[in-house]
Backbone as CSV, one residue per row, in Angstrom:
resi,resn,N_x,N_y,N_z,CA_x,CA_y,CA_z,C_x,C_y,C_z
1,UNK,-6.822,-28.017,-39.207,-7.552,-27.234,-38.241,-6.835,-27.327,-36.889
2,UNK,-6.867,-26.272,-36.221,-6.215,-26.209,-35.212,-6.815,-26.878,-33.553
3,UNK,-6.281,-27.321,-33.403,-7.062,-27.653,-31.557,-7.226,-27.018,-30.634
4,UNK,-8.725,-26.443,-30.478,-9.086,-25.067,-29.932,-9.609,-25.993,-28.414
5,UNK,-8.886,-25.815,-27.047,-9.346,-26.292,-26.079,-9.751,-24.740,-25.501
6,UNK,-10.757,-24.989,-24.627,-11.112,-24.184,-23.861,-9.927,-23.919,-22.524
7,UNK,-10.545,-22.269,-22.020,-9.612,-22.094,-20.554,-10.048,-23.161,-19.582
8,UNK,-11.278,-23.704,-19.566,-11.380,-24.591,-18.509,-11.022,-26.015,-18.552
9,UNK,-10.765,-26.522,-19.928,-10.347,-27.762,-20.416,-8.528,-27.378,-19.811
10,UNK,-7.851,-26.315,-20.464,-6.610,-25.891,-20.437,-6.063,-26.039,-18.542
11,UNK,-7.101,-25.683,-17.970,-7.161,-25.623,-16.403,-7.216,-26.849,-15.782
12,UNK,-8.362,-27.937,-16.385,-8.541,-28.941,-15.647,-7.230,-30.284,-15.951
13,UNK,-6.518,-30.323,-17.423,-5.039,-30.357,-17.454,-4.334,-30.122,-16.860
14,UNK,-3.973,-28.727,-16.665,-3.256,-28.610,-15.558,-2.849,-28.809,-13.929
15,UNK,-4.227,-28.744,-13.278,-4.451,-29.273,-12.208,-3.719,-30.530,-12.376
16,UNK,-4.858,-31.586,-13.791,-4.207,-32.985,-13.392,-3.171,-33.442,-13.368
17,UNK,-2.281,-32.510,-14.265,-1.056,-32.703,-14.738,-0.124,-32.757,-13.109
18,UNK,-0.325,-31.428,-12.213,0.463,-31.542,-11.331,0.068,-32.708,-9.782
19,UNK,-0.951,-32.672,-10.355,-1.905,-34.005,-9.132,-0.780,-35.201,-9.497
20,UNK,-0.846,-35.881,-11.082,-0.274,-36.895,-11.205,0.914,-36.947,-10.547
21,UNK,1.562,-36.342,-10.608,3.111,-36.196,-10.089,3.224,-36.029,-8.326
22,UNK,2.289,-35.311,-8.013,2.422,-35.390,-6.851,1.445,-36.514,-5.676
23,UNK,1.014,-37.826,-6.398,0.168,-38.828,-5.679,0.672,-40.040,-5.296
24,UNK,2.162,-40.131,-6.201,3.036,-41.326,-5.301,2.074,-42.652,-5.246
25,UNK,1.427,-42.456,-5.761,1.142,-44.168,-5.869,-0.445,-43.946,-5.334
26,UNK,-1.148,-43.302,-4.903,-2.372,-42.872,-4.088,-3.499,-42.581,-5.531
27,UNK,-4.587,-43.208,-4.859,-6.121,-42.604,-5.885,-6.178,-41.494,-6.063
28,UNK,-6.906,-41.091,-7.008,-7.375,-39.669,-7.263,-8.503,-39.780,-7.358
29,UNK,-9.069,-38.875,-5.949,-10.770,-38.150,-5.849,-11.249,-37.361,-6.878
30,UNK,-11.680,-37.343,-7.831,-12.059,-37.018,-8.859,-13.528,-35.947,-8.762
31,UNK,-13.611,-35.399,-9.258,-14.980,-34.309,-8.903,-15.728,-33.746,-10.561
32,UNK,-16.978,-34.253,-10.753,-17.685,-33.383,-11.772,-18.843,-32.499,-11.389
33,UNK,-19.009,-31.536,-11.810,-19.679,-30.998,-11.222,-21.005,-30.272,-12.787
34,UNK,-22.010,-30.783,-12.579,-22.934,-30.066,-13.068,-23.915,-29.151,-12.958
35,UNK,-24.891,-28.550,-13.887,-25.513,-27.608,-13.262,-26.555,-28.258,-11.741
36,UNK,-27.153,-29.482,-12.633,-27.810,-30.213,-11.936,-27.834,-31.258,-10.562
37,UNK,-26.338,-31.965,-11.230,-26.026,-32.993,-10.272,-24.227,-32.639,-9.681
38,UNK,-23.737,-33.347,-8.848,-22.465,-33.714,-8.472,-21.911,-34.753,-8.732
39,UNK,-20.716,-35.468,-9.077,-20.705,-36.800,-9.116,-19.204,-37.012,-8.561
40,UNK,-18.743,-37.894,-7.659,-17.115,-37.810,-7.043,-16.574,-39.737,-7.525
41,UNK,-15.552,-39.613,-7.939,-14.982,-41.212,-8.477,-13.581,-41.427,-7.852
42,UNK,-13.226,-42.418,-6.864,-11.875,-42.369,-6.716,-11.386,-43.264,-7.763
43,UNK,-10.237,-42.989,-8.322,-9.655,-43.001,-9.379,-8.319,-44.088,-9.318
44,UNK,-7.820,-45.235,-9.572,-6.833,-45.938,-9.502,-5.513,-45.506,-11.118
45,UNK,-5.114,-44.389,-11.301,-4.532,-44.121,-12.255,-3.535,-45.134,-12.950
46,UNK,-2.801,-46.056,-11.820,-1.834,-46.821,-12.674,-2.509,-48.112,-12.906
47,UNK,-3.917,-48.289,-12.484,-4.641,-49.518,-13.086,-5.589,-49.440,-13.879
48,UNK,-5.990,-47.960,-14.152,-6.601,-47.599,-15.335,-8.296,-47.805,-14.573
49,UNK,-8.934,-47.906,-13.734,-9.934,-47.806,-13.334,-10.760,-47.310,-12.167
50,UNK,-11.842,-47.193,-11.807,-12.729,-46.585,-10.954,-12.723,-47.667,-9.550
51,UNK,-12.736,-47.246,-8.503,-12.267,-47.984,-7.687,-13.918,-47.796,-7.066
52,UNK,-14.428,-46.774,-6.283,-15.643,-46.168,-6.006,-16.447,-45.177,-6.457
53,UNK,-17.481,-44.742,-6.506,-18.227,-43.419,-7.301,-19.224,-43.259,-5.883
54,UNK,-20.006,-41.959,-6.256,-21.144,-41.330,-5.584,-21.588,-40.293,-6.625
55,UNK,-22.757,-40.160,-6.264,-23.251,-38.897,-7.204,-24.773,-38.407,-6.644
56,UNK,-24.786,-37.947,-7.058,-26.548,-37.169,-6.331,-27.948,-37.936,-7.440
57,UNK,-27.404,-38.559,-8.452,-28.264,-39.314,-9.129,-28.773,-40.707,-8.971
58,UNK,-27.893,-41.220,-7.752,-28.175,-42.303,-7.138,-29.343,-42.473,-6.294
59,UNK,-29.915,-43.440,-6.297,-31.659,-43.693,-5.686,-31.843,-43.196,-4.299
60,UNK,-30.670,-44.076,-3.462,-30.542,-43.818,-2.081,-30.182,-42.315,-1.706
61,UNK,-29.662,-41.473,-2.402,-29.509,-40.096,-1.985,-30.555,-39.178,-2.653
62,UNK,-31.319,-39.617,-3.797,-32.140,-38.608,-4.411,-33.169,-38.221,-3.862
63,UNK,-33.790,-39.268,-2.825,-34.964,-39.088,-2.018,-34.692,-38.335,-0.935
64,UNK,-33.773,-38.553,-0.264,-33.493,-37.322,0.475,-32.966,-36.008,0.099
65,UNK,-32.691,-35.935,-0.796,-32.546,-34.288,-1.284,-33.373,-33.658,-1.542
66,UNK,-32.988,-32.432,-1.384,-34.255,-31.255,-2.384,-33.998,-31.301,-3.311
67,UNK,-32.211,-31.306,-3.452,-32.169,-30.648,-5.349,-30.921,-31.548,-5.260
68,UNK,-29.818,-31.723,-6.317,-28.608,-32.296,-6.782,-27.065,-31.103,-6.741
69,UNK,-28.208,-29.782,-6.590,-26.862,-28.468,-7.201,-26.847,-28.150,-5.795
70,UNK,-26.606,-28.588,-4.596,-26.126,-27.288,-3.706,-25.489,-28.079,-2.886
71,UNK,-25.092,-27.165,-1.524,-23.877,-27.426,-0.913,-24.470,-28.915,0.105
72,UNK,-25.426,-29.317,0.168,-26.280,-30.161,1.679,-25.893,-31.255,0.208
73,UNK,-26.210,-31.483,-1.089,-26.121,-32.344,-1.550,-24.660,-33.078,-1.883
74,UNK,-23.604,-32.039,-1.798,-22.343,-32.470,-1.987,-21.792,-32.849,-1.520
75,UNK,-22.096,-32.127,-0.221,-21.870,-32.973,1.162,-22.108,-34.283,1.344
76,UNK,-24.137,-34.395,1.256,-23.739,-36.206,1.207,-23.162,-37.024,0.128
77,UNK,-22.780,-36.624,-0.854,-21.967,-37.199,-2.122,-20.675,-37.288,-1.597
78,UNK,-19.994,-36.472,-0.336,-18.273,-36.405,-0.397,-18.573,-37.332,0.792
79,UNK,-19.458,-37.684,2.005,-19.736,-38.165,2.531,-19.352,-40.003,2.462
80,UNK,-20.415,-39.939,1.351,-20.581,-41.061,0.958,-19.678,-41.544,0.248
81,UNK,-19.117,-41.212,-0.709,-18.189,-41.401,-1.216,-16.605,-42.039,-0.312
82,UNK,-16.422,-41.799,1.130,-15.752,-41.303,1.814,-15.751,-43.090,2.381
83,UNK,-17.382,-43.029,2.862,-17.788,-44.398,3.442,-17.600,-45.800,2.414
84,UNK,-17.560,-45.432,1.514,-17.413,-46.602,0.417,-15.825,-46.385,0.115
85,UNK,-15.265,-45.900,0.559,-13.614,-45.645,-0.276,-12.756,-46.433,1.622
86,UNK,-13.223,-45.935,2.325,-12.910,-47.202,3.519,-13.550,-48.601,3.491
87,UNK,-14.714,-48.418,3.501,-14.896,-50.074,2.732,-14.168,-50.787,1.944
88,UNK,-13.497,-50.171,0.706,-12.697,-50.827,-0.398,-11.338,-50.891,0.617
89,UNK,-10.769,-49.826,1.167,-9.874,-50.381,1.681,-8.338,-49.105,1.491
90,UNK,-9.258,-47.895,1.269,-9.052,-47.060,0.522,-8.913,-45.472,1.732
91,UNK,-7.639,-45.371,2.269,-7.255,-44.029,2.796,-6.837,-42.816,2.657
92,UNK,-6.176,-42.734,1.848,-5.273,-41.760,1.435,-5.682,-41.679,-0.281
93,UNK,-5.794,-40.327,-0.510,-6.192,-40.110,-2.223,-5.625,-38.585,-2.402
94,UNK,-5.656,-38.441,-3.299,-5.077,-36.775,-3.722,-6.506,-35.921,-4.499
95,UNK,-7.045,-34.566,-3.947,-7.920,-34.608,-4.278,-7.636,-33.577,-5.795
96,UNK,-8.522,-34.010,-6.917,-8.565,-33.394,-8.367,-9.540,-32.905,-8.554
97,UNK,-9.797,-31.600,-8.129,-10.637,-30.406,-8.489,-11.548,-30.477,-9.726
98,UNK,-10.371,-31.030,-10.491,-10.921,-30.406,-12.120,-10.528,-28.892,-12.531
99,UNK,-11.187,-28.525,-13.317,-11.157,-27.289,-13.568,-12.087,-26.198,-12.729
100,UNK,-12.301,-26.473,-11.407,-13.603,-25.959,-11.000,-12.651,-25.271,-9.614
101,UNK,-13.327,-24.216,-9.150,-12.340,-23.530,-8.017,-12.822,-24.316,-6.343
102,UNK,-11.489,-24.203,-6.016,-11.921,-24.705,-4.844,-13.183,-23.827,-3.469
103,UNK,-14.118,-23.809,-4.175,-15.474,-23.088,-3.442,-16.543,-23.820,-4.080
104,UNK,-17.378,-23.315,-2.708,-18.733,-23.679,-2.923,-18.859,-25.049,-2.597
105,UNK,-19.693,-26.120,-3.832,-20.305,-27.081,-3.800,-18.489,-27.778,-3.566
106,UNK,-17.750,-27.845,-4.415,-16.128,-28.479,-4.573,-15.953,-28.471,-3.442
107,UNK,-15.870,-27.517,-2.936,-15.324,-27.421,-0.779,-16.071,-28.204,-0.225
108,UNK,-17.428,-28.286,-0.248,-18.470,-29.016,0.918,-17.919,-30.239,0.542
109,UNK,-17.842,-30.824,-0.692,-17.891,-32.505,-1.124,-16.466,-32.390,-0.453
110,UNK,-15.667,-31.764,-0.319,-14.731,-31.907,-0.130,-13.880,-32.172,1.381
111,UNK,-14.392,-31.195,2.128,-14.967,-31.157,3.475,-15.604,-32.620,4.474
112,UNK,-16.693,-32.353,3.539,-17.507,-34.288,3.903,-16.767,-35.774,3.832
113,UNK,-15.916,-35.329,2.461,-15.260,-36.311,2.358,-13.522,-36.597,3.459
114,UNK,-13.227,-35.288,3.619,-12.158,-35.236,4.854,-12.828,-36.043,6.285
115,UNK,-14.349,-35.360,6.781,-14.824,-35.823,7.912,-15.394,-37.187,7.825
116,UNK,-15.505,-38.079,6.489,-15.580,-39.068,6.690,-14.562,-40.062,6.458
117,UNK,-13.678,-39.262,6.878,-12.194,-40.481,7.037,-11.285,-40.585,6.492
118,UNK,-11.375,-39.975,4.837,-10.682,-39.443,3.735,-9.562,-38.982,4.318
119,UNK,-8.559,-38.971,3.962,-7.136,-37.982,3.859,-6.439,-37.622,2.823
120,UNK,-6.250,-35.933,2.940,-5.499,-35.618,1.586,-5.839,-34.006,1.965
């Protein structure tokens, strides 16, 4: 049987494919995006693990939201995410889309996470 990946599986490969090569040694901001929630992970690729996470399913951000899907929530997810990735010790990252276009909810987290100190 053949290995039927989807265009968006085929996409989010690709992205990563050219991220890897171009991060020189730097985390990768990682982005999932659901109907429901957001979730952002900086990424340590040559140590094989999660360095920080945020997501809209977390206690401390759920109470202040209305919902998990829109742009005010991604924001505080890229936010936050941003504040815990200087804590670790953590400046510079390359950001990985995924397969998802750079709009909308992807931009705000993305955005938040630039204004909170992030670079990339």
């Amino acid at each position: 049987m053949a290995n039927s990946t989807t265009a968006f599986e085929r996409r989010r490969d690709r992205v990563r494919r050219s991220i890897k090569k171009a991060a020189n040694g730097r985390p990768r901001l990682s982005i999932f995006r659901s109907s429901k929630q957001i979730y952002a992970q900086i990424i340590d690729d040559g140590k094989g693990h999660t360095i920080v996470s945020a997501s809209t399913i977390e206690t401390d951000l759920k109470g202040s939201l209305k919902t998990g899907a829109d742009t005010a929530a991604a924001a505080a997810v890229g936010k936050l995410v941003a504040e815990r990735a200087l804590a670790a010790g953590v400046k510079e990252v390359v950001f990985d889309r995924g397969g998802y276009q750079y709009h909308g909810r992807v931009k705000a987290l993305a955005d938040a996470a630039r204004e909170g100190g992030l670079e990339f």
